[in-house]
N, C-alpha and C positions, 0 to 999 in steps of 0.2 A: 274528753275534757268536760267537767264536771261545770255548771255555770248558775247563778240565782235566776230562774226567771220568772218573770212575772206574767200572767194569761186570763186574759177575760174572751169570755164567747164573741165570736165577730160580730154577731146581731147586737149585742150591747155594746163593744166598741162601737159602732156605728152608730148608734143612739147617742151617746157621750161626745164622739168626735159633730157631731150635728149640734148638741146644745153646749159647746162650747165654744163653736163657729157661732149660734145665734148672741153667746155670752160676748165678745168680742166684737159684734157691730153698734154696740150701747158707749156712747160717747165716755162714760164716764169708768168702762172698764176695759175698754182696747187697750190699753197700757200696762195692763197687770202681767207680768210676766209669766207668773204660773197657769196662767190663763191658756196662753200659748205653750207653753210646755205643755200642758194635758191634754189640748187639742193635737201636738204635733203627736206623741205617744199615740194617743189614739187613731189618728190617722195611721199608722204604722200597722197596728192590731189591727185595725178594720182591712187592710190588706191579708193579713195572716201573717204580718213580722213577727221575727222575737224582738222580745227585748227582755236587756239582760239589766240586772243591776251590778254594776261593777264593784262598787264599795265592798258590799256583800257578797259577792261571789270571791275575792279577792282574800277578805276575813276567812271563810268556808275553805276554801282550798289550801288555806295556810302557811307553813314554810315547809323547806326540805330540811333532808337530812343535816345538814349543814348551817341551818336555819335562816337561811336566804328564800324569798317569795316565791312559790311553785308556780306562779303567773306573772306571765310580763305582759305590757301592755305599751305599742309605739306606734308613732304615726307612720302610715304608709309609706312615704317616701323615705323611710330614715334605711341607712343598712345597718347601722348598730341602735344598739340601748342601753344606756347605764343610769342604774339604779340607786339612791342615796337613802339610807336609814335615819332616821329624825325621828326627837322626841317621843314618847309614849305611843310607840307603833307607829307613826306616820312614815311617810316615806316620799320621793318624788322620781318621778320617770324622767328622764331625759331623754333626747332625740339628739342624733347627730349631724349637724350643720354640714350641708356638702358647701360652703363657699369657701375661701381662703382664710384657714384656719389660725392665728397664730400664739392661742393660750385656751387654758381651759374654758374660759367662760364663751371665746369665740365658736371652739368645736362643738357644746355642749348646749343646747337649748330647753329651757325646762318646757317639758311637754302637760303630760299629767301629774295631779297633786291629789294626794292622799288624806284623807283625816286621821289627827288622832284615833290610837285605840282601832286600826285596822287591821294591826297587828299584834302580837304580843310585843313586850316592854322588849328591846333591842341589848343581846349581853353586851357585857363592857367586853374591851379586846384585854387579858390577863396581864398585856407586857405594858400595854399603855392606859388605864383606864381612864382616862378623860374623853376617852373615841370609844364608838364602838365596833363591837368585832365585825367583820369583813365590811366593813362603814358603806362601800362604791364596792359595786360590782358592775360587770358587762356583760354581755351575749350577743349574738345576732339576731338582724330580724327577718322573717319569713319574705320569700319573694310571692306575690300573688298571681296566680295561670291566670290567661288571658283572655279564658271566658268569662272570669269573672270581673273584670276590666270594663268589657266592651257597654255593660247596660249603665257603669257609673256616668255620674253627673259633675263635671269637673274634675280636676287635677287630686292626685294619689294624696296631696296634702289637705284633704278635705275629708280624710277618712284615716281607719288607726288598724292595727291588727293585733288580736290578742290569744296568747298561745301557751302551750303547758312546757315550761323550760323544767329539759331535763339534768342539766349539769350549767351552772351559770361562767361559760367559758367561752372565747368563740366555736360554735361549733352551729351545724346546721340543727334548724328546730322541727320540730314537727305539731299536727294538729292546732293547724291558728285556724283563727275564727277572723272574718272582715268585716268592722264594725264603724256607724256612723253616729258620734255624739249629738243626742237629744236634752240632755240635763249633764248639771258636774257627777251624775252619778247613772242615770242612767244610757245604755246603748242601745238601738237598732241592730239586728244581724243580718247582715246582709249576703254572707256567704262562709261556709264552711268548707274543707278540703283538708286532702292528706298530702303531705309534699312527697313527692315520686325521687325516687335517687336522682333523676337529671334534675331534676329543683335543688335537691340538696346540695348538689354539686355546684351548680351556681352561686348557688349563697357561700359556699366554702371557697371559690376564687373570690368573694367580693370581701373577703375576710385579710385584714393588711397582717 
């Protein structure tokens, strides 16, 4: 799976991550948000994380055949994902609500949100043009091996996984990536893997 990343040498991460810790003890800029985003980023890098840009990697990888998004992107704990086309390329991810369900908006949680122009313009559907064509779609979502578990910090919904969908249908996915939001655009990587046939298989009984 193909992803935007973004890399600076760790000796200058480190540098950066340090003068934006000294930026943020000055009374009159601890508040700045982006202040803290660049310091958290750079803390990431000065370890040797990736980080990806999502937007852009997203844009980059593009649709399939069918012209639905070659990448999905859901929070960890979700077992499904469905996907909503909006305006001039935008789009939004959903996560599936494990509580007692009893309508769409109950089961369905918006998760990630898309800008404009991340995609191409979305076709109309021929028989009804006011919608567009395959408007909602679903898939499943990746189960995560459990070494890659053991080092997180806090519960699976603190974390997202994003993966290359090869047909958007339930079926088992392969090559997710385990990713921890730092900005509405960028991620942390925190672990990649190949799902093994007994993973897949899992994921195919947790499919209704």
């Amino acid at each position: 799976m193909q992803v935007e990343q973004l890399q600076v040498l760790r000796q200058r991460a480190e540098r950066e991550y340090e003068a934006y810790k000294e930026a943020l003890k000055r009374p009159h800029l601890e508040h700045e948000q982006y202040l803290r985003d660049m310091q958290s980023v750079y803390g990431h890098m000065k370890h040797g994380r990736k980080i990806i840009d999502l937007w852009t990697s997203l844009t980059k990888a593009g649709l399939n055949k069918e012209g639905n998004p070659t990448l999905a992107i859901c929070r960890a704990d979700s077992k499904n994902v469905r996907f909503v086309k909006q305006n001039n390329g935008a789009g939004r991810f959903y996560r599936e609500n494990d509580k007692p369900r009893y309508s769409w908006s109950d089961r369905w949680k918006e998760d990630v949100l898309l800008p404009e122009k991340t995609f191409p313009e979305w076709p109309l559907d021929p028989t009804a043009t006011w919608r567009k064509l395959r408007e909602i779609i679903e898939t499943s979502v990746p189960v995560i091996p459990a070494k890659f578990l053991l080092p997180l910090r806090g519960a699976l919904h603190n974390y997202h996984i994003l993966w290359e969908v090869k047909e958007w249908k339930p079926s088992p996915p392969k090559d997710p990536m385990l990713l921890k939001q730092l900005t509405p655009n960028l991620w942390v990587v925190l672990a990649t893997w190949n799902l093994t046939r007994l993973e897949q298989a899992v994921i195919r009984g947790r499919i209704p």
